[in-house]
C-alpha positions, 0 to 999 in steps of 0.5 A: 512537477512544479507544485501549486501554493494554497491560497487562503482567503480571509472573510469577514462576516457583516455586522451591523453598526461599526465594529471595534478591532476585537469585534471584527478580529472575532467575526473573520475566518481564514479560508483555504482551498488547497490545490491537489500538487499532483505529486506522487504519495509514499504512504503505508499499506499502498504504492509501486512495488519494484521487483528485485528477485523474480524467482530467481536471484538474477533478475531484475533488481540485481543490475543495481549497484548496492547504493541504488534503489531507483528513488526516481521511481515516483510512488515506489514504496517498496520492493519485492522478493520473489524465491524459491524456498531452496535458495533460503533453506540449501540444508535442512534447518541451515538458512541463508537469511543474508539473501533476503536481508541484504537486499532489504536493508537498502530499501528499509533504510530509505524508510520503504519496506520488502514483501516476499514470496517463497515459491516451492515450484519453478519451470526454468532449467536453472532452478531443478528443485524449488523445494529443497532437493532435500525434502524429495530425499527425505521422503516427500513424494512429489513428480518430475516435469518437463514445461509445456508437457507436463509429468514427464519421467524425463523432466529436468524439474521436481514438483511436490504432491502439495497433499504430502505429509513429509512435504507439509511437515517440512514446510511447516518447520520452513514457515515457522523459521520465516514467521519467528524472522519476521512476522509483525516486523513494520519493516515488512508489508506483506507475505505472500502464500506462494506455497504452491503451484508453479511460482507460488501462483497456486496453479499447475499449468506450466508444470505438471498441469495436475489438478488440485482440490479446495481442501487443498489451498485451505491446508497451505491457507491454514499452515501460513495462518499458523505462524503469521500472527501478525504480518498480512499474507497475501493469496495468488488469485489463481486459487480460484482456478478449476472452479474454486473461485468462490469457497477458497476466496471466501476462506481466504478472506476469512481467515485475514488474506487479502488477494494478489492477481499476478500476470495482469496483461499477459493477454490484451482486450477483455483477457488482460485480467479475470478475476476483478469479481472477487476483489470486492470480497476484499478491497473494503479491508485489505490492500489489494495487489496488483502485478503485471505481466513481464513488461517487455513480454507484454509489449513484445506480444502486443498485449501491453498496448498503451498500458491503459488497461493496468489503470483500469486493472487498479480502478476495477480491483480498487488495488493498494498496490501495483509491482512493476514486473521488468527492469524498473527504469525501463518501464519508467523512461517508457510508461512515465505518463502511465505511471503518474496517472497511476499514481493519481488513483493507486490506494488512498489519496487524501485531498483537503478541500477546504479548511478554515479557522478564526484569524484571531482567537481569545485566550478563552475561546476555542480554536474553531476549526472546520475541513472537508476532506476526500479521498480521491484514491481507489481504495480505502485509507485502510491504515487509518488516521486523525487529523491534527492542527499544529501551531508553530512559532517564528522559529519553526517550534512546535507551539501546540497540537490538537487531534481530531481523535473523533474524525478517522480518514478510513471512512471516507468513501471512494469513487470514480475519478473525481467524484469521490464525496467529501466529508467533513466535521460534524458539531450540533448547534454550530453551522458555517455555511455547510462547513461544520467545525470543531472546538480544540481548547487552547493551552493555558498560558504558560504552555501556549502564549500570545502572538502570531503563529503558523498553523499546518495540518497532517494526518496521523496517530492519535498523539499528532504524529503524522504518518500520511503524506498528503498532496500539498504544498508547503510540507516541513519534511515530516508531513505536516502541511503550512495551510496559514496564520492565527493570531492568540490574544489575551 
């Protein structure tokens, strides 16, 4: 997408009488009003996620060369890891980290991250034994199952009572291994509770269909808390089963979860997804996630339809993040408008709508600068960030930084497509036509000299680094986004 240049516009406030050169200089603003370029935003805590293991190790990221992470994919900000606890622990106390890395470590180094599942259920005929066969033979009591019938003496597959001792303390001593590798590791976005239930979904229905109690998603809640200090845990909406929507939700958001709906247009029409009504019990603090149903099952079902419906699934969850749940360059050469209208609204999107500041500034003036900001996104920019001026010399030298340290982009509120409210600076006694200002006081001298300077904006830490990307043009390779000039005189 070719992307649109900001244009600034310069306004001189009238005078009476005729002003000199510095008098006039003093009276005049640049003014821009970016253009949103359209692009697709790679930022934290949102994005596409693509899947690389679907509880099993033979699909969908594993047709990919070593070298290939689908950087066509616009938005993929990370990938996805969905395995049975047996592939990661084949003996007791013995790991195979090397599963879970490798495929990582082509994502972390292109700057994205991995979350991860690690379910103790399947159903297919390939994986018998998601917990570790093991843990049956030491003692966890548990049924075998045949898909589609349910407890079958006969069944090919082992379910654990999810309530057993030596099942919850072998668990215990798994998750423990998980968190000291990588709970608070950046390169990791989230964990998911998938401790139970086919798939890690916290239900039973494609296997022993055995109902379970509320008590018992808070034990498998409260195990993961155990160890996860630091790293978001994610739990399956399908805990709200049998009843138990409300008590095990409200636990969840409680004790730090966030939610994640799976499976979104397995069915089409108003059964496409159910459990929009506890989002809000989470979106405001947490980043919401998002899967679709398998997409060539969709389709082949009729339940995909134009795909419209995953749109409105992220506006009605307000959700950060959306996971492609087939072979990523299929969806994308069949849905790619979908995608890029996704993209418009998936997690934050941080608009600058207008900005202004003196063309020329005094050596004993501030730097007066005013913003309006909107976040046109559905969710909440939960990382938070301060916007920052950085001046830069001829040579593209950083010259000087200033942090607005008092204005956090989280607060800005969201709302339905395009009318989101924009927010900007607030300094008493100062008005600019409705477009408040704020004062950074210039460097001394020696640090910041006189002459003409590049001025760019970005979003970031308290120290000016940038951190989020925004939809503008002009951007120096480390999101920082040329808006103009200002002159410093003596």
């Amino acid at each position: 997408m070719k992307q649109k240049r900001a244009l600034p516009v310069l306004i001189l406030v009238p005078a009476a009488g005729v002003l000199t050169h510095r008098q006039a200089s003093a009276e005049q603003r640049v003014v821009v009003r970016p253009v949103d370029t359209g692009a697709a935003l790679v930022n934290p805590g949102m994005g596409w996620q693509l899947y690389h293991y679907d509880n099993n190790i033979t699909r969908y990221g594993l047709e990919l060369e070593p070298s290939d992470t689908v950087d066509e994919f616009p938005g993929a900000s990370s990938i996805y890891l969905r395995l049975a606890w047996s592939y990661i622990e084949p003996h007791e106390g013995k790991f195979n980290w090397s599963i879970v890395d490798t495929a990582a470590a082509r994502w972390i180094a292109k700057g994205k991250q991995a979350a991860s599942r690690f379910s103790c259920s399947e159903s297919g005929p390939n994986q018998p034994y998601a917990t570790p066969e093991w843990a049956r033979k030491a003692g966890a009591k548990g049924n075998f199952v045949t898909p589609g019938k349910g407890v079958d003496s006969n069944g090919k597959i082992w379910e654990p009572d999810y309530d057993d001792p030596v099942f919850l303390e072998k668990l215990d001593h798994f998750l423990a291994a998980v968190a000291a590798r990588y709970d608070g590791n950046p390169e990791v976005a989230f964990i998911d509770a998938g401790s139970f239930g086919v798939w890690g979904e916290r239900h039973t229905g494609a296997t022993s269909r055995l109902p379970f109690s509320a008590r018992t998603v808070r034990t498998h809640i409260d195990l993961h808390k155990k160890h996860f200090k630091h790293t978001l845990l994610a739990a399956n909406d399908d805990f709200s089963n049998q009843g138990r929507g409300l008590e095990v939700a409200q636990y969840a958001r409680e004790h730090g979860l966030t939610m994640r709906d799976d499976s979104i247009l397995i069915s089409g029409c108003e059964s496409a997804y159910h459990h929009a009504y506890l989002a809000p019990m989470f979106w405001n603090e947490f980043p919401v996630v998002l899967e679709m149903e398998h997409y060539g099952s969709s389709v082949k079902k009729g339940a995909w339809g134009d795909g419209t419906l995953y749109l409105q699934a992220i506006e009605d969850y307000h959700a950060s993040y959306a996971t492609v749940h087939w072979y990523p360059r299929e969806f994308l050469k069949a849905c790619r408008p979908l995608i890029d209208k996704i993209n418009l609204r998936l997690g934050y999107r941080l608009q600058l709508v207008e900005a202004s500041w003196p063309a020329q500034v005094r050596r004993t003036e501030p730097l007066s600068v005013g913003y309006r900001w909107r976040n046109a996104g559905v969710a909440p920019c939960l990382p938070g960030g301060y916007p920052a001026v950085t001046l830069k010399d001829a040579k593209g030298g950083i010259a000087a930084v200033f942090v607005d340290e008092d204005f956090d982009v989280r607060v800005l509120p969201v709302g339905p497509p395009g009318k989101s409210t924009p927010v900007g600076r607030e300094t008493k006694g100062i008005s600019q036509a409705s477009r408040p200002l704020i004062d950074f006081r210039l460097p001394p001298a020696n640090i910041l000299k006189a002459g003409k300077y590049a001025l760019w904006i970005s979003v970031g830490t308290r120290t000016g680094t940038p951190r989020i990307a925004l939809p503008l043009a002009d951007e120096d390779g480390q999101r920082r986004y040329r808006l103009g000039e200002v002159r410093i005189v003596e």
